[in-house]
N, C-alpha and C positions, 0 to 999 in steps of 0.2 A: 767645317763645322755645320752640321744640320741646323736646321730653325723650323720650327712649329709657328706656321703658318694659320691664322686663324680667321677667316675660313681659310683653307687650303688653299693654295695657291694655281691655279690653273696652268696648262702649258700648251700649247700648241706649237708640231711639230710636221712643217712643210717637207713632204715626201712624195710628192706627187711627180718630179722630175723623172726626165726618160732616162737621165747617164748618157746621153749619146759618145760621149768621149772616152769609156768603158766599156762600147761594145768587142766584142760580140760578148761579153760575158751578162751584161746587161739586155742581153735579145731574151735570156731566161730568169734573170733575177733584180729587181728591183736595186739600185745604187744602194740603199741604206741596209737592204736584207744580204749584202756580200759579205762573206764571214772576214773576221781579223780577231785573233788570237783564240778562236774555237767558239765565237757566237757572233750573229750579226751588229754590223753598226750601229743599228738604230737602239739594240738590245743595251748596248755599254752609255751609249745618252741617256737610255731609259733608268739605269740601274743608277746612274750619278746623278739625277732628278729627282730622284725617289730618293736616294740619300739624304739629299737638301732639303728634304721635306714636302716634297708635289707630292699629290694624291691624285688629281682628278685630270686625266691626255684628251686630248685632241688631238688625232692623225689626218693631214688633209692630204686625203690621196687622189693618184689618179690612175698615174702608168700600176699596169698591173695592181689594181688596186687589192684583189684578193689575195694576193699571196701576204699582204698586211694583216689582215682579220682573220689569215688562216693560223698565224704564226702567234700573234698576241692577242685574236680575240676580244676579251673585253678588260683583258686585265688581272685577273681575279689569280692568276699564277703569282704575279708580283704583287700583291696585295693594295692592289689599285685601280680604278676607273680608268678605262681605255674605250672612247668612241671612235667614230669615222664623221669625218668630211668628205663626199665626193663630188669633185670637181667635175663637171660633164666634161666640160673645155679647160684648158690650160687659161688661167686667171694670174698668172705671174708673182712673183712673190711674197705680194701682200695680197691681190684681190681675195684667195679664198675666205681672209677674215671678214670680209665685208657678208657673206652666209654671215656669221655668227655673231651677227651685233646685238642681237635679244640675249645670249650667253654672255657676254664679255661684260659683267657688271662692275668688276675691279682690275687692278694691274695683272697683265697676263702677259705670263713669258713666251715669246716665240725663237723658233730656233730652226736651222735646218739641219734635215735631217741624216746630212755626208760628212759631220763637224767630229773629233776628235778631240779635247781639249781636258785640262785638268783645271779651270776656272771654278773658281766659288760662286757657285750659281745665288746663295743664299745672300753673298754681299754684293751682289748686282742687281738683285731688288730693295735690298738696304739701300743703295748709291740711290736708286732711281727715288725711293721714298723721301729720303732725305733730300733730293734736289726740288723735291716737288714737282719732276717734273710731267709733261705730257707723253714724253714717248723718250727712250733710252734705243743708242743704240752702240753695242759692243765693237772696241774697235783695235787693231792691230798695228803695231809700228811695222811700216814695210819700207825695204829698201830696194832700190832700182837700179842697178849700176847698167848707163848706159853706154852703148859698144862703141862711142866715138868720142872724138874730142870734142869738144863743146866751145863755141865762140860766140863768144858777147860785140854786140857792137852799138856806138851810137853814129848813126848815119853811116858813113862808110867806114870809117875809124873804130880798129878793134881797138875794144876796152878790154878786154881779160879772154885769153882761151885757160880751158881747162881741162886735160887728158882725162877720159872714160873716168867721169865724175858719177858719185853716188850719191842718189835724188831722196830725201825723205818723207814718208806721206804718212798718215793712216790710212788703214784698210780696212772696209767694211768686214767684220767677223761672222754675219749671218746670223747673230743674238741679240733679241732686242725684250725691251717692258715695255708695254702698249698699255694706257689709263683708256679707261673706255669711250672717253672723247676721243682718242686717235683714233679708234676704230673707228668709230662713227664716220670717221674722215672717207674708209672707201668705201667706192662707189659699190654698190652690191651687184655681182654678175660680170662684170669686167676686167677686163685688164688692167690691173695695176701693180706697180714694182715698190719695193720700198725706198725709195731713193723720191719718187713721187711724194709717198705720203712724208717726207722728212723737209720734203723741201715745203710743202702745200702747210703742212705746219709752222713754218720757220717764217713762209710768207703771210702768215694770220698774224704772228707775234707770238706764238704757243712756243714753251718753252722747251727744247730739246736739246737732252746733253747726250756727252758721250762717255761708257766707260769704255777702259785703258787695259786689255788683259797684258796682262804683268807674266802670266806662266805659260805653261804650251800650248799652243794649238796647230791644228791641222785641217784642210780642207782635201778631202779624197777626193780629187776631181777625176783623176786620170789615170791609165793603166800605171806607169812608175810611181805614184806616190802610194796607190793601191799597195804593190809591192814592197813598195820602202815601209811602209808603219807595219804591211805582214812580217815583213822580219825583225823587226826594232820590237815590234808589238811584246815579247816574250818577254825581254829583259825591263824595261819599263817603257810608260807610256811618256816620260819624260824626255825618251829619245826621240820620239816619235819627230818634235818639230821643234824648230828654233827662235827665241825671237832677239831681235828682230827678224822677218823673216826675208832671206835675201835671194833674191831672182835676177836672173840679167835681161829678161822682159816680163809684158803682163799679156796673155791670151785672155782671149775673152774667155767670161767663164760661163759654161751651158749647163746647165742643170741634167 
């Protein structure tokens, strides 16, 4: 369901990552500008933003920053405001928000920019309104099935083994609502991650929840999952990923 946003609701979309985990396809095109199902990544974020009712993007780029502004411009194809953020330096996840703390006058959605997902963007600033809270951030039921048996003990005395047990967490989904006081929170010009400003908050006493995506998502990190949603991509994007989403380890993830 769209919602009419009043003012429009702002969006900023971190796209400044190199892919290094993608190369060499990534030596010539930015992670978010690689095509899946006949347009780029960032183009199907763009297109289900706009649905929900955003008007007004923020693109905070870096790597290859022009092939961004060569391809979307300012907007005006999608019937929409499209700016640039340029990072000199690699500022991490959150830092490039701390530039735009004179912008950020109400809750603003951020997202990165290699996410895949069929989430109601519209009831994820609903959730963050209704919490009242300072900063939201989207999250994902992930499971872990680890490759050994697993033993409990106290002192020397095993209390319980358990055969390649499967661990359950949430996962950070890379979407969050920021109130303009969390922005405010980073530092302007440095290095900061969001994981920083959640916890820097959480230690003030600011209030920060989490929503729960319930439908699919995906994270294009890597040459196979590239390849898995280009061919799932056709039939629907529902195949694309599973939740909960299950892995037998966790790589670090590089932008």
């Amino acid at each position: 369901m769209a919602l009419d946003f009043t003012p429009e609701l702002d969006a900023v979309l971190m796209v400044g990552g190199r892919g290094v985990r993608l190369r060499p396809l990534t030596n010539t095109c930015p992670k978010p500008l690689l095509e899946v199902g006949g347009k780029p990544i960032l183009e199907h974020i763009l297109e289900d933003l706009i649905a929900a009712g955003f008007k007004r993007f923020c693109l905070a780029v870096h790597y290859k920053a022009q092939s961004f502004q060569n391809f979307f411009q300012d907007g005006r194809q999608w019937g929409v405001s499209i700016e640039y953020l340029h990072e000199e330096k690699r500022l991490g996840t959150a830092g490039a928000l701390g530039l735009l703390r004179d912008k950020v006058t109400k809750s603003t959605l951020v997202m990165n920019g290699d996410l895949l997902t069929d989430v109601n963007f519209a009831e994820i600033v609903e959730h963050h309104e209704q919490c009242q809270a300072v900063a939201t951030m989207c999250v994902i039921q992930y499971q872990i099935q680890l490759p050994y048996g697993i033993v409990e003990l106290e002192g020397d005395l095993i209390s319980n083994v358990c055969e390649k047990p499967v661990l359950h967490a949430y996962a950070n989904a890379g979407i969050y609502v920021l109130s303009p006081e969390a922005v405010s929170r980073i530092p302007r010009g440095e290095h900061f991650d969001m994981p920083q400003l959640f916890n820097c908050l959480r230690e003030e006493g600011q209030k920060t929840v989490a929503y729960v995506i319930k439908g699919q998502w995906t994270d294009i990190g890597d040459r196979n999952e590239l390849e898995r949603v280009r061919r799932q991509f056709s039939t629907t994007i529902a195949e694309v990923a599973t939740t909960p989403y299950l892995k037998t380890d966790t790589p670090a993830r590089e932008a």
